[in-house]
C-alpha positions as a Markdown table, in Angstrom:
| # | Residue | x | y | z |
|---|---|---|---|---|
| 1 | Unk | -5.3 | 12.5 | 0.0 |
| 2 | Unk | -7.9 | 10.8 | 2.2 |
| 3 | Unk | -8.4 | 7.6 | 3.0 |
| 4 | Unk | -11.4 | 5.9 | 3.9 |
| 5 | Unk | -12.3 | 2.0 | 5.6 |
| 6 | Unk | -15.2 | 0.5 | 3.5 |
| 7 | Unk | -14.2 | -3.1 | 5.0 |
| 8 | Unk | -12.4 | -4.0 | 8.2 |
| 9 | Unk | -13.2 | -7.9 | 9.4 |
| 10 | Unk | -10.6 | -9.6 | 11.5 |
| 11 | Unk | -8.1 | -10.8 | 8.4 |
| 12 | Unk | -9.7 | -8.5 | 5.6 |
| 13 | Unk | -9.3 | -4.8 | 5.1 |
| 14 | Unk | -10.5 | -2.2 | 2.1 |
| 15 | Unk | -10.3 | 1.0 | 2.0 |
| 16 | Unk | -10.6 | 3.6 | -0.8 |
| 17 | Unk | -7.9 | 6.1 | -1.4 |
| 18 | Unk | -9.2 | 9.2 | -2.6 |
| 19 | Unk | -6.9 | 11.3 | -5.1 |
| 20 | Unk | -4.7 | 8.2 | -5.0 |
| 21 | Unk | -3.0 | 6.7 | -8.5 |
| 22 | Unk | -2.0 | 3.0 | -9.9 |
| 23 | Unk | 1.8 | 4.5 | -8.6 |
| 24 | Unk | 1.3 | 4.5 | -5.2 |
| 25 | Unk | -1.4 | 1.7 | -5.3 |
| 26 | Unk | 0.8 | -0.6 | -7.1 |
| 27 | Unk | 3.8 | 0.0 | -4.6 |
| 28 | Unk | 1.7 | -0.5 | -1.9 |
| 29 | Unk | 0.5 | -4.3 | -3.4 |
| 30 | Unk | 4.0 | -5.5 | -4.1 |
| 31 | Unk | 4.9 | -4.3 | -0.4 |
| 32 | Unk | 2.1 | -6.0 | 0.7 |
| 33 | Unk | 2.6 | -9.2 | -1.2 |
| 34 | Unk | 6.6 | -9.5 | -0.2 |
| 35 | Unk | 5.2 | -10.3 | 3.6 |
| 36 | Unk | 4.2 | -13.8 | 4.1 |
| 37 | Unk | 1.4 | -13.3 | 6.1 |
| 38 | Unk | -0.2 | -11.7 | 3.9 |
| 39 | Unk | -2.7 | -14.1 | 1.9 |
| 40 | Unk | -4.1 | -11.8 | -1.0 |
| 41 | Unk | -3.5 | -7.7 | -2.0 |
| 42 | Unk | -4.5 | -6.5 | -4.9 |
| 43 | Unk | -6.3 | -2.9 | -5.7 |
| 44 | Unk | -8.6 | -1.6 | -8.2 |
| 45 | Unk | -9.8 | 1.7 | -9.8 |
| 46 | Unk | -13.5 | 1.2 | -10.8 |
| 47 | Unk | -13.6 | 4.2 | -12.6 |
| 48 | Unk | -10.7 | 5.7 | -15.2 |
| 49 | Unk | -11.9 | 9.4 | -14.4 |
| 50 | Unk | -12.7 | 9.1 | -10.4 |
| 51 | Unk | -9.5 | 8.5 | -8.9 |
| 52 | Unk | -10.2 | 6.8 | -6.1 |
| 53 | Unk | -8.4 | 3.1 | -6.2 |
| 54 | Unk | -9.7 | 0.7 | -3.6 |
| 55 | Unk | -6.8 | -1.5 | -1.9 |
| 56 | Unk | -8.1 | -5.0 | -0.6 |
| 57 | Unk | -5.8 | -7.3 | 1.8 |
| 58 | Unk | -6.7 | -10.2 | 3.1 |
| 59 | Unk | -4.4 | -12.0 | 5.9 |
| 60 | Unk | -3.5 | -15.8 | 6.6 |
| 61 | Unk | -3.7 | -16.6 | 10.5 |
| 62 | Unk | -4.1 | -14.2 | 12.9 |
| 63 | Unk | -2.2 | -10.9 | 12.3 |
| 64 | Unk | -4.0 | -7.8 | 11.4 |
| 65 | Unk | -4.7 | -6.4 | 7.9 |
| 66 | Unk | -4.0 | -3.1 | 9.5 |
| 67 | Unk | -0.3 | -4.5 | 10.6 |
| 68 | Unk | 0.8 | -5.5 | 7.6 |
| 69 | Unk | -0.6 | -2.5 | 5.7 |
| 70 | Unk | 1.3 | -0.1 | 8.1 |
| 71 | Unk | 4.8 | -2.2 | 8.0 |
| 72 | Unk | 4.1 | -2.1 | 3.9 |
| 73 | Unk | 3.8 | 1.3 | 4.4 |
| 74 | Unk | 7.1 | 2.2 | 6.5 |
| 75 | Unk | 9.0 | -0.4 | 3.8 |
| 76 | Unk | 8.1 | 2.0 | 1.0 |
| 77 | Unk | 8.5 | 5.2 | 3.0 |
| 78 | Unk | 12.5 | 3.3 | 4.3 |
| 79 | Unk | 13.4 | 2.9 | 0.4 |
| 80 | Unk | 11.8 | 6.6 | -0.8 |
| 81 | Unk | 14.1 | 7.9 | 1.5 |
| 82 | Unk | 17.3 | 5.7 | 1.2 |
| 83 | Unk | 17.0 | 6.3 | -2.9 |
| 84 | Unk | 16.5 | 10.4 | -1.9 |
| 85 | Unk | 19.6 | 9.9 | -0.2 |
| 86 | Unk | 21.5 | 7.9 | -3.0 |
| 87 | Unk | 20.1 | 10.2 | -5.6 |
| 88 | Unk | 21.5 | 13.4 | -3.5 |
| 89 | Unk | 25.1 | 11.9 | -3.3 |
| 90 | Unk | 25.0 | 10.7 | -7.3 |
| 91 | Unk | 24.1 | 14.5 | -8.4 |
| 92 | Unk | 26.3 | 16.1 | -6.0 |
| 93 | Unk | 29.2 | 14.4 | -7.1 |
C-alpha cells in the first residue's frame, strides 16, 4: 500500500491511498471525526476499478492535519489489537 500527499496546507491534508478500500478508508473517517479538532474528513474513490480512495481532513484552529491523522491512526491500530486479543481469549475457551 502506498500512500501519497496531493495536498498539505497548514489545516488541510489529502492524500491518495493506493490499493486502499472503503474498509479502511471509512475507519479512518469515523476516527478522524470522533476528535474535536478535527473540522471536516471525509474520503472518496473517484474511480470503482482504480483503487485508490483519496482521504481529505481539514482542521479547526491550529493543530496539524498530520496530528490528528496519526492519533486516528494509533486509535484504530489500539482497538485491532484489543479485539485480536478478545477474539483469542473467546475461541480458546
Amino acid at each position: 500500500m502506498k500512500i501519497k500527499v496531493l495536498k498539505k496546507e497548514e489545516n488541510e491534508l489529502k492524500i491518495e491511498i493506493e490499493g486502499g478500500s472503503h474498509g479502511i478508508c471509512n475507519l479512518i473517517q469515523k476516527s478522524l471525526l470522533e476528535d474535536e479538532r478535527v473540522d471536516f474528513a471525509g474520503y472518496d474513490v473517484p474511480h470503482p476499478l482504480a483503487s485508490s480512495p483519496i482521504i481529505y481532513l481539514r482542521m479547526k484552529g491550529k493543530t496539524q492535519p498530520e496530528d490528528a491523522l496519526i492519533n486516528a491512526v494509533e486509535k484504530i491500530r489500539e482497538a485491532n489489537d484489543a479485539f485480536g486479543k478478545e477474539l483469542n481469549r473467546i475461541l480458546k475457551a
